[in-house]
C-alpha positions in Angstrom: -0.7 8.0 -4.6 0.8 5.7 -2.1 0.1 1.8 -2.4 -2.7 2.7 0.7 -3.9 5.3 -1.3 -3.8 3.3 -5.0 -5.6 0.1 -3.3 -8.4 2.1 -2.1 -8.8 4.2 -5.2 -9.0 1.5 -7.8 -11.0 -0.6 -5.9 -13.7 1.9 -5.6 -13.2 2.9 -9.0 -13.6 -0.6 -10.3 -17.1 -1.3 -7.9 -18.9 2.1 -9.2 -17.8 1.1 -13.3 -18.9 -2.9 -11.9 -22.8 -1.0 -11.3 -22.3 -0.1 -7.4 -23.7 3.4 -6.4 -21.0 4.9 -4.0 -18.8 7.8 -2.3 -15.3 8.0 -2.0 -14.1 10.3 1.1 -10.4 10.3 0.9 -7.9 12.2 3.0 -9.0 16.0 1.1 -11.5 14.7 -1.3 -14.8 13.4 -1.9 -15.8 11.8 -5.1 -19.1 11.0 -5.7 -19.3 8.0 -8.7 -16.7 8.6 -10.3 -17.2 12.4 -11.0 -14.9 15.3 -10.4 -13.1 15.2 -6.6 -14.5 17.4 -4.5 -12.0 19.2 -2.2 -13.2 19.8 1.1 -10.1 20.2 3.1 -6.6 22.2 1.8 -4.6 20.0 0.3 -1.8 21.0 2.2 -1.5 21.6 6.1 0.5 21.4 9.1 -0.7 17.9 9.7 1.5 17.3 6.3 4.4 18.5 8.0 5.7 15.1 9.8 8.2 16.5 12.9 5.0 18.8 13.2 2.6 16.2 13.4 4.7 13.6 15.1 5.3 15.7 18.2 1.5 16.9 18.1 0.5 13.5 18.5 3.2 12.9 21.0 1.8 15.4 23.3 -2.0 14.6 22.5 -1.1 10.7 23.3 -3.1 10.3 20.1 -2.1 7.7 17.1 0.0 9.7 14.8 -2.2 8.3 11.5 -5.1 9.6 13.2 -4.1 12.7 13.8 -2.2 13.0 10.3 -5.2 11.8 8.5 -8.9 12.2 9.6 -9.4 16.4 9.4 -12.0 17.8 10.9 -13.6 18.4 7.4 -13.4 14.8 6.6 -15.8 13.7 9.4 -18.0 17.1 8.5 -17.8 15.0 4.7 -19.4 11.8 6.6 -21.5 13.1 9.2 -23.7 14.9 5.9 -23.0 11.2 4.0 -24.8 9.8 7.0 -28.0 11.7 6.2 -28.2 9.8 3.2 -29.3 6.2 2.3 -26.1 3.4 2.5 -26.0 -0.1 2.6 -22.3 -0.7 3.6 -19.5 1.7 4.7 -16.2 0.0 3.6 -13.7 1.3 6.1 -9.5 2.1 5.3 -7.3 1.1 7.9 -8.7 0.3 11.5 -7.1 3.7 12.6 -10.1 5.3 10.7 -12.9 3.8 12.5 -13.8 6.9 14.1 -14.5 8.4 11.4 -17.1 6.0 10.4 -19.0 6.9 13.4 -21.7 8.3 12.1 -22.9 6.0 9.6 -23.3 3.6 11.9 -25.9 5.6 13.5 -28.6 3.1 11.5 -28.4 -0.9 10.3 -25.5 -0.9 7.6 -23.1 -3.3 6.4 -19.6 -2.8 7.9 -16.5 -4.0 5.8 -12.6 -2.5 7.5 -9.7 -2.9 4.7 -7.4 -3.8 6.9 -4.3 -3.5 4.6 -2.1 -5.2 6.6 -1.2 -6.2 10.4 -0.8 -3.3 12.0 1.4 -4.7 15.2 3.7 -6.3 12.9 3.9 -3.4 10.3 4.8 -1.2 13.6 7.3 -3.8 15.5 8.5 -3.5 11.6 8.8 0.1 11.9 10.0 0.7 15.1 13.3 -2.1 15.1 14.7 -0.3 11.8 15.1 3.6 13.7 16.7 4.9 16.8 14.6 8.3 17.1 12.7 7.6 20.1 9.6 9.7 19.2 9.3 7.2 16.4 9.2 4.6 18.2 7.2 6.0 20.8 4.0 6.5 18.2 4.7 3.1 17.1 3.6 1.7 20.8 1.0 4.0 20.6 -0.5 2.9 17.1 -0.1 -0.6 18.4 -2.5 0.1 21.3 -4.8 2.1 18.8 -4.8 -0.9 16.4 -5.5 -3.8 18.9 -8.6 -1.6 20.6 -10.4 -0.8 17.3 -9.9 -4.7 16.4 -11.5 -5.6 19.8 -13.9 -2.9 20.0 -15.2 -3.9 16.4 -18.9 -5.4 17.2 -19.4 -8.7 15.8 -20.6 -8.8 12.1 -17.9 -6.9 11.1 -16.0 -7.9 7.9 -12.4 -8.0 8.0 -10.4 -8.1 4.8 -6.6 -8.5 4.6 -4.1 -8.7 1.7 -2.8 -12.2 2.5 -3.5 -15.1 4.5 -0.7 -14.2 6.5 -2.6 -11.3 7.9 -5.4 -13.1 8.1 -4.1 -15.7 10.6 -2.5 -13.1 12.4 -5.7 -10.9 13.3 -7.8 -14.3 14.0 -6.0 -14.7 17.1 -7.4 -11.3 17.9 -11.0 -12.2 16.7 -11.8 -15.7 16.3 -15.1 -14.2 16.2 -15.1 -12.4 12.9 -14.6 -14.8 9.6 -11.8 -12.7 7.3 -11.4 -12.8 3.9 -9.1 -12.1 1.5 -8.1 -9.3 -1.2 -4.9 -9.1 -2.3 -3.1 -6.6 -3.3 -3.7 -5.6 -7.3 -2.3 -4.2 -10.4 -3.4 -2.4 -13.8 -1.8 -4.9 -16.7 -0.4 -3.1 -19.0 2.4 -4.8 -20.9 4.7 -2.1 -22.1 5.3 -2.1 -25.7 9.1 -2.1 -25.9 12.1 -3.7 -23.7 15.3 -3.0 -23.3 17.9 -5.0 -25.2 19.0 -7.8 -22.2 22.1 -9.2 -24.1 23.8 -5.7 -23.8 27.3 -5.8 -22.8 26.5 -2.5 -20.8 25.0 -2.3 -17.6 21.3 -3.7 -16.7 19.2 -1.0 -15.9 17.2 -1.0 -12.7 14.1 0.5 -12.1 12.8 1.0 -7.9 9.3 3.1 -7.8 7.9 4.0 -4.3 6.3 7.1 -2.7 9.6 8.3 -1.5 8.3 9.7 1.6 7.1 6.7 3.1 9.9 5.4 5.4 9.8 2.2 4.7 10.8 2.8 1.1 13.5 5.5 2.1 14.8 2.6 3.9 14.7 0.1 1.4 17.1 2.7 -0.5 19.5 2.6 1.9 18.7 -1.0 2.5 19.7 -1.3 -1.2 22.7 1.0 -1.0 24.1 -0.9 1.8 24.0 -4.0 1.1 23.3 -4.8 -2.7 24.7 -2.0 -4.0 28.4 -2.7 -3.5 28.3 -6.1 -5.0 26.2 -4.4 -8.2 27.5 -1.2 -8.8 29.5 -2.5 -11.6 26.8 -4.1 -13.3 24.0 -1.7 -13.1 23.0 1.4 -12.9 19.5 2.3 -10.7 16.4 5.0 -11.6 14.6 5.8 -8.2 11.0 6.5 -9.3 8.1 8.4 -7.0 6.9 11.2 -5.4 8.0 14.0 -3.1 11.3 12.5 -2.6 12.9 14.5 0.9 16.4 15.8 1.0 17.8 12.6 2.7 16.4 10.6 -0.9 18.3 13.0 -3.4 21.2 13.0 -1.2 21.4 9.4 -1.1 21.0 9.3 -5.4 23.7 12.1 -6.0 26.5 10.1 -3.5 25.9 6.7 -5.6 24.9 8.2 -9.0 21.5 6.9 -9.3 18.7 9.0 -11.4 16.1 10.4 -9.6 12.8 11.1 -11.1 10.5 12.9 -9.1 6.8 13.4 -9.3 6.4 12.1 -12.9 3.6 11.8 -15.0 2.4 8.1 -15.7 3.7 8.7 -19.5 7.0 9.2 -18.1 6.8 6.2 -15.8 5.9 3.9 -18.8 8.6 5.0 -20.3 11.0 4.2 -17.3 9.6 0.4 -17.1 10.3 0.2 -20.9 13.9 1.5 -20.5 14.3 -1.1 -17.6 16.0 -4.6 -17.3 14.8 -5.3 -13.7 12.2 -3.8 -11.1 13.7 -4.1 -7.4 12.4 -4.5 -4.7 15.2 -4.4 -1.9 13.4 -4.0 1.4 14.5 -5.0 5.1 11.4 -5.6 6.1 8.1 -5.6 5.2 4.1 -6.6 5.7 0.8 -7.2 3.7 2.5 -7.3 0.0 3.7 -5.0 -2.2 2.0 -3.4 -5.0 5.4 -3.1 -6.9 6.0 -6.1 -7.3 2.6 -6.9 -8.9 2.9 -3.9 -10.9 6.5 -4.7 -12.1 4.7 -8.3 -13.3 1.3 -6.5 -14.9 4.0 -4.6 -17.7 6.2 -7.8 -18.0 9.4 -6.7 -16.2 11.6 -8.7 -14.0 11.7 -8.3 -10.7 14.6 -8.9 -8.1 13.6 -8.7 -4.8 14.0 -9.6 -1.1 12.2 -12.7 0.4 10.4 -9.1 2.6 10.2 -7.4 -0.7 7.6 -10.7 -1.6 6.0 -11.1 2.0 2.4 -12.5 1.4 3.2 -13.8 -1.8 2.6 -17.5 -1.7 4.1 -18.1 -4.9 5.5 -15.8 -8.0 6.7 -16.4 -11.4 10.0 -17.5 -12.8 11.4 -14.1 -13.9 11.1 -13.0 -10.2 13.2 -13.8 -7.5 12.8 -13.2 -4.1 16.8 -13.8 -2.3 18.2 -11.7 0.0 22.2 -12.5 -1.2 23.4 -9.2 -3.4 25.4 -12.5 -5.1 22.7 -13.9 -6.4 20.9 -10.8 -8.1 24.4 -10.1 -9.7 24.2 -13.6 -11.6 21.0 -13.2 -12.2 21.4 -10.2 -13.9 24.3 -12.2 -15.9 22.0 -15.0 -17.0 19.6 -12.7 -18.3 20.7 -12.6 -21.6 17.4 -12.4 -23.2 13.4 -12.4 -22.5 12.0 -14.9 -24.0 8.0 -14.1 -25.2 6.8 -17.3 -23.1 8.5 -15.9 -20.2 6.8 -12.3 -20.2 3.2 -14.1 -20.8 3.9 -16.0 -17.5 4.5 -12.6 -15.5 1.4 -10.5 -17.0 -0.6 -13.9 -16.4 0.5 -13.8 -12.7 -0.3 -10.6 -12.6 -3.5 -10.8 -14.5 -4.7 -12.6 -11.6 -4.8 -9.3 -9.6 -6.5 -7.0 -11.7 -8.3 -4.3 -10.1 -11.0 -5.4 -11.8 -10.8 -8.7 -10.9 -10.6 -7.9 -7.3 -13.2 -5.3 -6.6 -15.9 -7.5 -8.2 -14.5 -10.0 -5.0 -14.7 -7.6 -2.7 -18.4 -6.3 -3.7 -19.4 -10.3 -3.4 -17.9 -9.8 -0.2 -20.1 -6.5 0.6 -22.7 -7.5 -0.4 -23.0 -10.6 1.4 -22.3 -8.8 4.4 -23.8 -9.4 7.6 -26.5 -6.0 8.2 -25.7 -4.7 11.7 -28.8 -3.7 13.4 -26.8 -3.0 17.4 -26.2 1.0 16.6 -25.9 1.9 20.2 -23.1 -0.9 20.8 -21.6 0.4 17.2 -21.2 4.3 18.7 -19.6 2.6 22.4 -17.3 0.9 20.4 -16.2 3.6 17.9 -16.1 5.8 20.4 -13.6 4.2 23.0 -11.9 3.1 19.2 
């Protein structure tokens, strides 16, 4: 799973095990409680296929995650969960409000999981690439985005992962009140740590879906720029799933491990083996998962001040600089970790259990506004 894809996942998981009554629909899934997943979609298809996909939506003039993500089965999935009983539909992503459509049909509770601000993540995405289809679905996105958030009828819910966000989509909305869910973590303090007063080199740990762009590019971000100054000093495990050619090109040419597609036993044992987590991204919105999972099993982290973006603060064994000089002393001065040190990062992180959070955001659900207006709900989808 992807950090989109873990947020909603343990969320959910952690409301149904807190005593809601619930269905997941994912992206080929549908869960009901927290029984088996149901498949009602193949789990792989042309829309998985992103040249395919990018120049489909190019030609449609639709927004690419639309297009990539809500199959036809999907809304066949909701438009039978709409002939059942719901108090609240908690909505992914404002690029999935059609999908929502139909159980809207009758008074419900409507709660969008923003994840983060969409213009910026795009303006993001589209500055750090040439290819002009790109950058093309970015503008479209953009318009996508900002007509779902205007379209939304009032009473809706917005939650965002920082205050950042926050501010940023209340100069859409004035209207609609946000709230805030950060980002989480499981805390689970691994059970052994490397040896930090070796005189070999610090071990480095980055874990990302490697698809995703913007983690591709924080690789060469980190090969760029950081790795230069470093390369002496450390050596670097790239951790995650269904890395592409351009990934394991980019580990053979500076001899950094790859580990593809690994169990979470595996992973474990990579955090254990690690001196530092990094984060080394250009840019960035919303916050990052990684570094919050780096914290929950007591590993420090060396990141970019984007790599922290909506952070407002973060312990002492993590430092957010964007000068390769700095990480390199700071892998120097670590010469030990101390016991104090480690209960001040799983502390921090602590704070942003999954469990912790989804009993916030069913508060939040629950005390939701019940909209009544169902004929204003399917205009606004609809043009959405």
């Amino acid at each position: 799973m992807d950090g989109a894809d873990k947020r909603a996942w343990h969320l959910y998981e952690e409301m149904i095990r807190g005593g809601a009554l619930g269905s997941f629909i994912g992206h080929t899934v549908v869960v009901r409680g927290l029984g088996s997943p149901q498949a009602h979609s193949p789990p792989h298809s042309w829309r998985d296929q992103k040249p395919i996909a990018a120049l489909a939506a190019c030609f449609a003039r639709r927004d690419y995650r639309q297009l990539k993500h809500l199959l036809p089965a999907a809304r066949r999935v909701v438009t039978g969960a709409a002939r059942e009983s719901y108090d609240a539909v908690l909505v992914c992503f404002l690029f999935a409000m059609p999908l929502a459509r139909p159980l809207l049909a009758r008074p419900i509770r409507l709660v969008v999981d923003t994840h983060n601000y969409d213009a910026a993540w795009y303006a993001s995405l589209a500055s750090s690439s040439r290819n002009l289809i790109l950058r093309h679905l970015c503008r479209i996105g953009t318009r996508y985005s900002e007509r779902a958030l205007i379209r939304l009828p009032p009473g809706t819910v917005l939650v965002h992962v920082s205050e950042a966000d926050a501010n940023l989509y209340r100069q859409h909305r004035p209207d609609l009140d946000p709230v805030i869910v950060e980002n989480g973590t499981t805390v689970c303090p691994r059970r052994h740590c490397p040896d930090y007063g070796t005189l070999g080199k610090k071990a480095l740990i980055f874990v990302g879906s490697l698809s995703a762009k913007m983690n591709q590019d924080a690789l060469q971000y980190f090969a760029s720029r950081f790795w230069p100054v470093l390369r002496e000093k450390a050596a670097l495990s790239v951790v995650g799933s269904n890395p592409p050619v351009s990934v394991d090109r980019l580990c053979r040419a500076h001899g950094w491990g790859l580990h593809a597609n690994v169990t979470q036993e595996q992973l474990e044992r990579l955090y254990e083996q690690a001196h530092f987590a990094v984060l080394p991204f250009g840019y960035g919105e919303g916050s990052k998962l990684k570094f919050l999972e780096a914290c929950g099993r007591g590993v420090p982290v060396l990141a970019t001040k984007a790599g922290l973006c909506g952070m407002g603060q973060f312990p002492e064994l993590a430092t957010a600089n964007d000068n390769p000089e700095i990480w390199e002393r700071r892998l120097e001065a670590q010469a030990e970790l101390h016991p104090e040190q480690v209960r001040q990062l799983v502390s921090f992180a602590a704070q942003f259990s999954w469990e912790n959070l989804a009993r916030k955001l069913l508060h939040i659900i629950e005390s939701a506004p019940l909209l009544h207006e169902s004929s204003h709900l399917h205009e606004s989808i609809r043009h959405g």
